[in-house]
C-alpha positions as CSV (number, residue, x, y, z in Angstrom):
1,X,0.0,0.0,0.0
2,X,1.3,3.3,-0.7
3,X,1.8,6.3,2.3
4,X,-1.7,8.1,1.5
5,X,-3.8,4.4,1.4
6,X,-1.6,3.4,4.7
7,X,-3.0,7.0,6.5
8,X,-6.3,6.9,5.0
9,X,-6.5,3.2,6.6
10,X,-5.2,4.4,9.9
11,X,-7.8,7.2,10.1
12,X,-10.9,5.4,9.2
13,X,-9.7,2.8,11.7
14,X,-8.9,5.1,14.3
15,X,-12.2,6.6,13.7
16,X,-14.1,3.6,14.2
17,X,-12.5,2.8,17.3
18,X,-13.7,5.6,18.6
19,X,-17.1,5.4,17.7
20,X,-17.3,1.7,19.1
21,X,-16.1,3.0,22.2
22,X,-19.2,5.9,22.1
23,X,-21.5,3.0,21.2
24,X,-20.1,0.6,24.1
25,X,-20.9,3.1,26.8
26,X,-24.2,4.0,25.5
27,X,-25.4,0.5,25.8
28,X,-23.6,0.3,29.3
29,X,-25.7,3.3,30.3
30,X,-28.8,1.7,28.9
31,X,-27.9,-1.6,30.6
32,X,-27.3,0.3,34.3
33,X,-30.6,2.3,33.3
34,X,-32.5,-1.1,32.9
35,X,-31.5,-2.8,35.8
36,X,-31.9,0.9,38.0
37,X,-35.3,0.5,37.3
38,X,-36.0,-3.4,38.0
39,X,-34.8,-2.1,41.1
40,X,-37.3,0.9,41.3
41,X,-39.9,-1.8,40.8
42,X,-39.0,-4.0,43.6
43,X,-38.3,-1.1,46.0
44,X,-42.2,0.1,45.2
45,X,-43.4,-3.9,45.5
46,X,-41.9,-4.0,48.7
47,X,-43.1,-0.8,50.0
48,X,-46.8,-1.0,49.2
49,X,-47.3,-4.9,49.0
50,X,-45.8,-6.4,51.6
51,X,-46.4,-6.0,55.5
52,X,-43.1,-4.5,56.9
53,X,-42.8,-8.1,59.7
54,X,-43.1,-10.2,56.6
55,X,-39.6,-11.7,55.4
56,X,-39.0,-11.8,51.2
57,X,-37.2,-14.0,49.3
58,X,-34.6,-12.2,47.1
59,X,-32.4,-13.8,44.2
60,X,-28.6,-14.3,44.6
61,X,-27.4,-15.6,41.6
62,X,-29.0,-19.1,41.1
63,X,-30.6,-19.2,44.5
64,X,-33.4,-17.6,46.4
65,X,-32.2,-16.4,49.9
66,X,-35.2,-15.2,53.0
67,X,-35.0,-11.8,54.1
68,X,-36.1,-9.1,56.2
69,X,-37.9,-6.9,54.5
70,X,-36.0,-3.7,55.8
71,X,-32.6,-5.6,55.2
72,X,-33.4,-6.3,51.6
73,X,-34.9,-2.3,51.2
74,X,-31.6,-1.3,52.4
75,X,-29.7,-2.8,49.9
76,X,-31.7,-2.4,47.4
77,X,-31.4,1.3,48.3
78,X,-27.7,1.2,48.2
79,X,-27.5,-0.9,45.0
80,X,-29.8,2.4,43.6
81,X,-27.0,4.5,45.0
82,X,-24.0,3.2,43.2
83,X,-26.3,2.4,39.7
84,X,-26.5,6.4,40.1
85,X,-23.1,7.1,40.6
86,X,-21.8,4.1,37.6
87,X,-24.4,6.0,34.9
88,X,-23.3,9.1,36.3
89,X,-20.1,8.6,35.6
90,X,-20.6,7.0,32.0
91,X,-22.5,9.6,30.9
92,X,-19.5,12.4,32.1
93,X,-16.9,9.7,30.3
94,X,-19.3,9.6,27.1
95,X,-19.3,13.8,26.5
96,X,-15.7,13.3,26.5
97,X,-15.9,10.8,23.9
98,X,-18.1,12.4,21.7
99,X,-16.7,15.3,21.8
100,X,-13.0,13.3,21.1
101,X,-15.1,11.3,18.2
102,X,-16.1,15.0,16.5
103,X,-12.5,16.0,16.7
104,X,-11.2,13.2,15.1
105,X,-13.6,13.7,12.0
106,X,-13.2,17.4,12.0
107,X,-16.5,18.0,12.8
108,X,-17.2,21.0,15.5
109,X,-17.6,21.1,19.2
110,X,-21.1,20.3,20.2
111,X,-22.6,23.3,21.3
112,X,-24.5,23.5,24.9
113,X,-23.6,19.8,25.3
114,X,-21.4,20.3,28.3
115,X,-24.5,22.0,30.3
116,X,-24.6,21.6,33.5
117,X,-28.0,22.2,36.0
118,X,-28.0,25.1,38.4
119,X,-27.2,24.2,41.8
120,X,-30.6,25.2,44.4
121,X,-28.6,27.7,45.8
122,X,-27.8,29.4,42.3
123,X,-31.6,29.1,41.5
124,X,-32.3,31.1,45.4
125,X,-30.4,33.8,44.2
126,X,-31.5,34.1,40.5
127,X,-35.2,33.9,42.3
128,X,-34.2,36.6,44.6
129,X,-32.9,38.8,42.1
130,X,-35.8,38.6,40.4
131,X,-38.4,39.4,43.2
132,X,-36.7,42.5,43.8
């Protein structure tokens, strides 16, 4: 292969790579997203059909293991926690990506993509400001 073939090669591949990586988190995010809300489910099957004495048999793997019902709410709860964080942190990793993926095809920087929410005490002073 001549030097122009050989770079043209490189690029498209290096391109690809890139966007399979983009593509790989996305469907991370949508597995987290998935199993976040089985666990929503469960939390609100506990919480409105089940008497709070009453012991529940949760899955570990290939086995079914009794309960109490606060114990299993628990970690439920803290499973919920880290699912948060995990997506959280994909979704922060996958602007980067993106944003690497548009510079490798020359395309421009995605505009308003790195947003970011206003914090409650931000929106308290931007309310207060404009009561007065």
């Amino acid at each position: 292969m001549d030097a122009v073939s050989q770079r043209v090669l490189e690029y498209l591949t290096e391109v690809e790579e890139a966007a399979e990586d983009v593509l790989t988190t996305k469907q991370q995010i949508v597995d987290l997203d998935t199993k976040r809300n089985k666990n929503r489910e469960a939390l609100n099957a506990l919480k409105n059909e089940m008497p709070d004495s009453e012991k529940v048999k949760v899955c570990f793997g290939n086995m079914f293991i009794k309960f109490p019902k606060s114990k299993t709410t628990e970690m439920i709860q803290k499973d919920q926690e880290q699912l948060d964080k995990e997506i959280n942190d994909l979704r922060k990793a996958l602007k980067a990506k993106v944003n690497h993926l548009n510079v490798i095809q020359g395309k421009p920087e995605l505009r308003g993509y790195n947003l970011s929410p206003l914090s409650s005490d931000e929106i308290k002073a931007i309310n207060s400001l404009i009561k007065r």
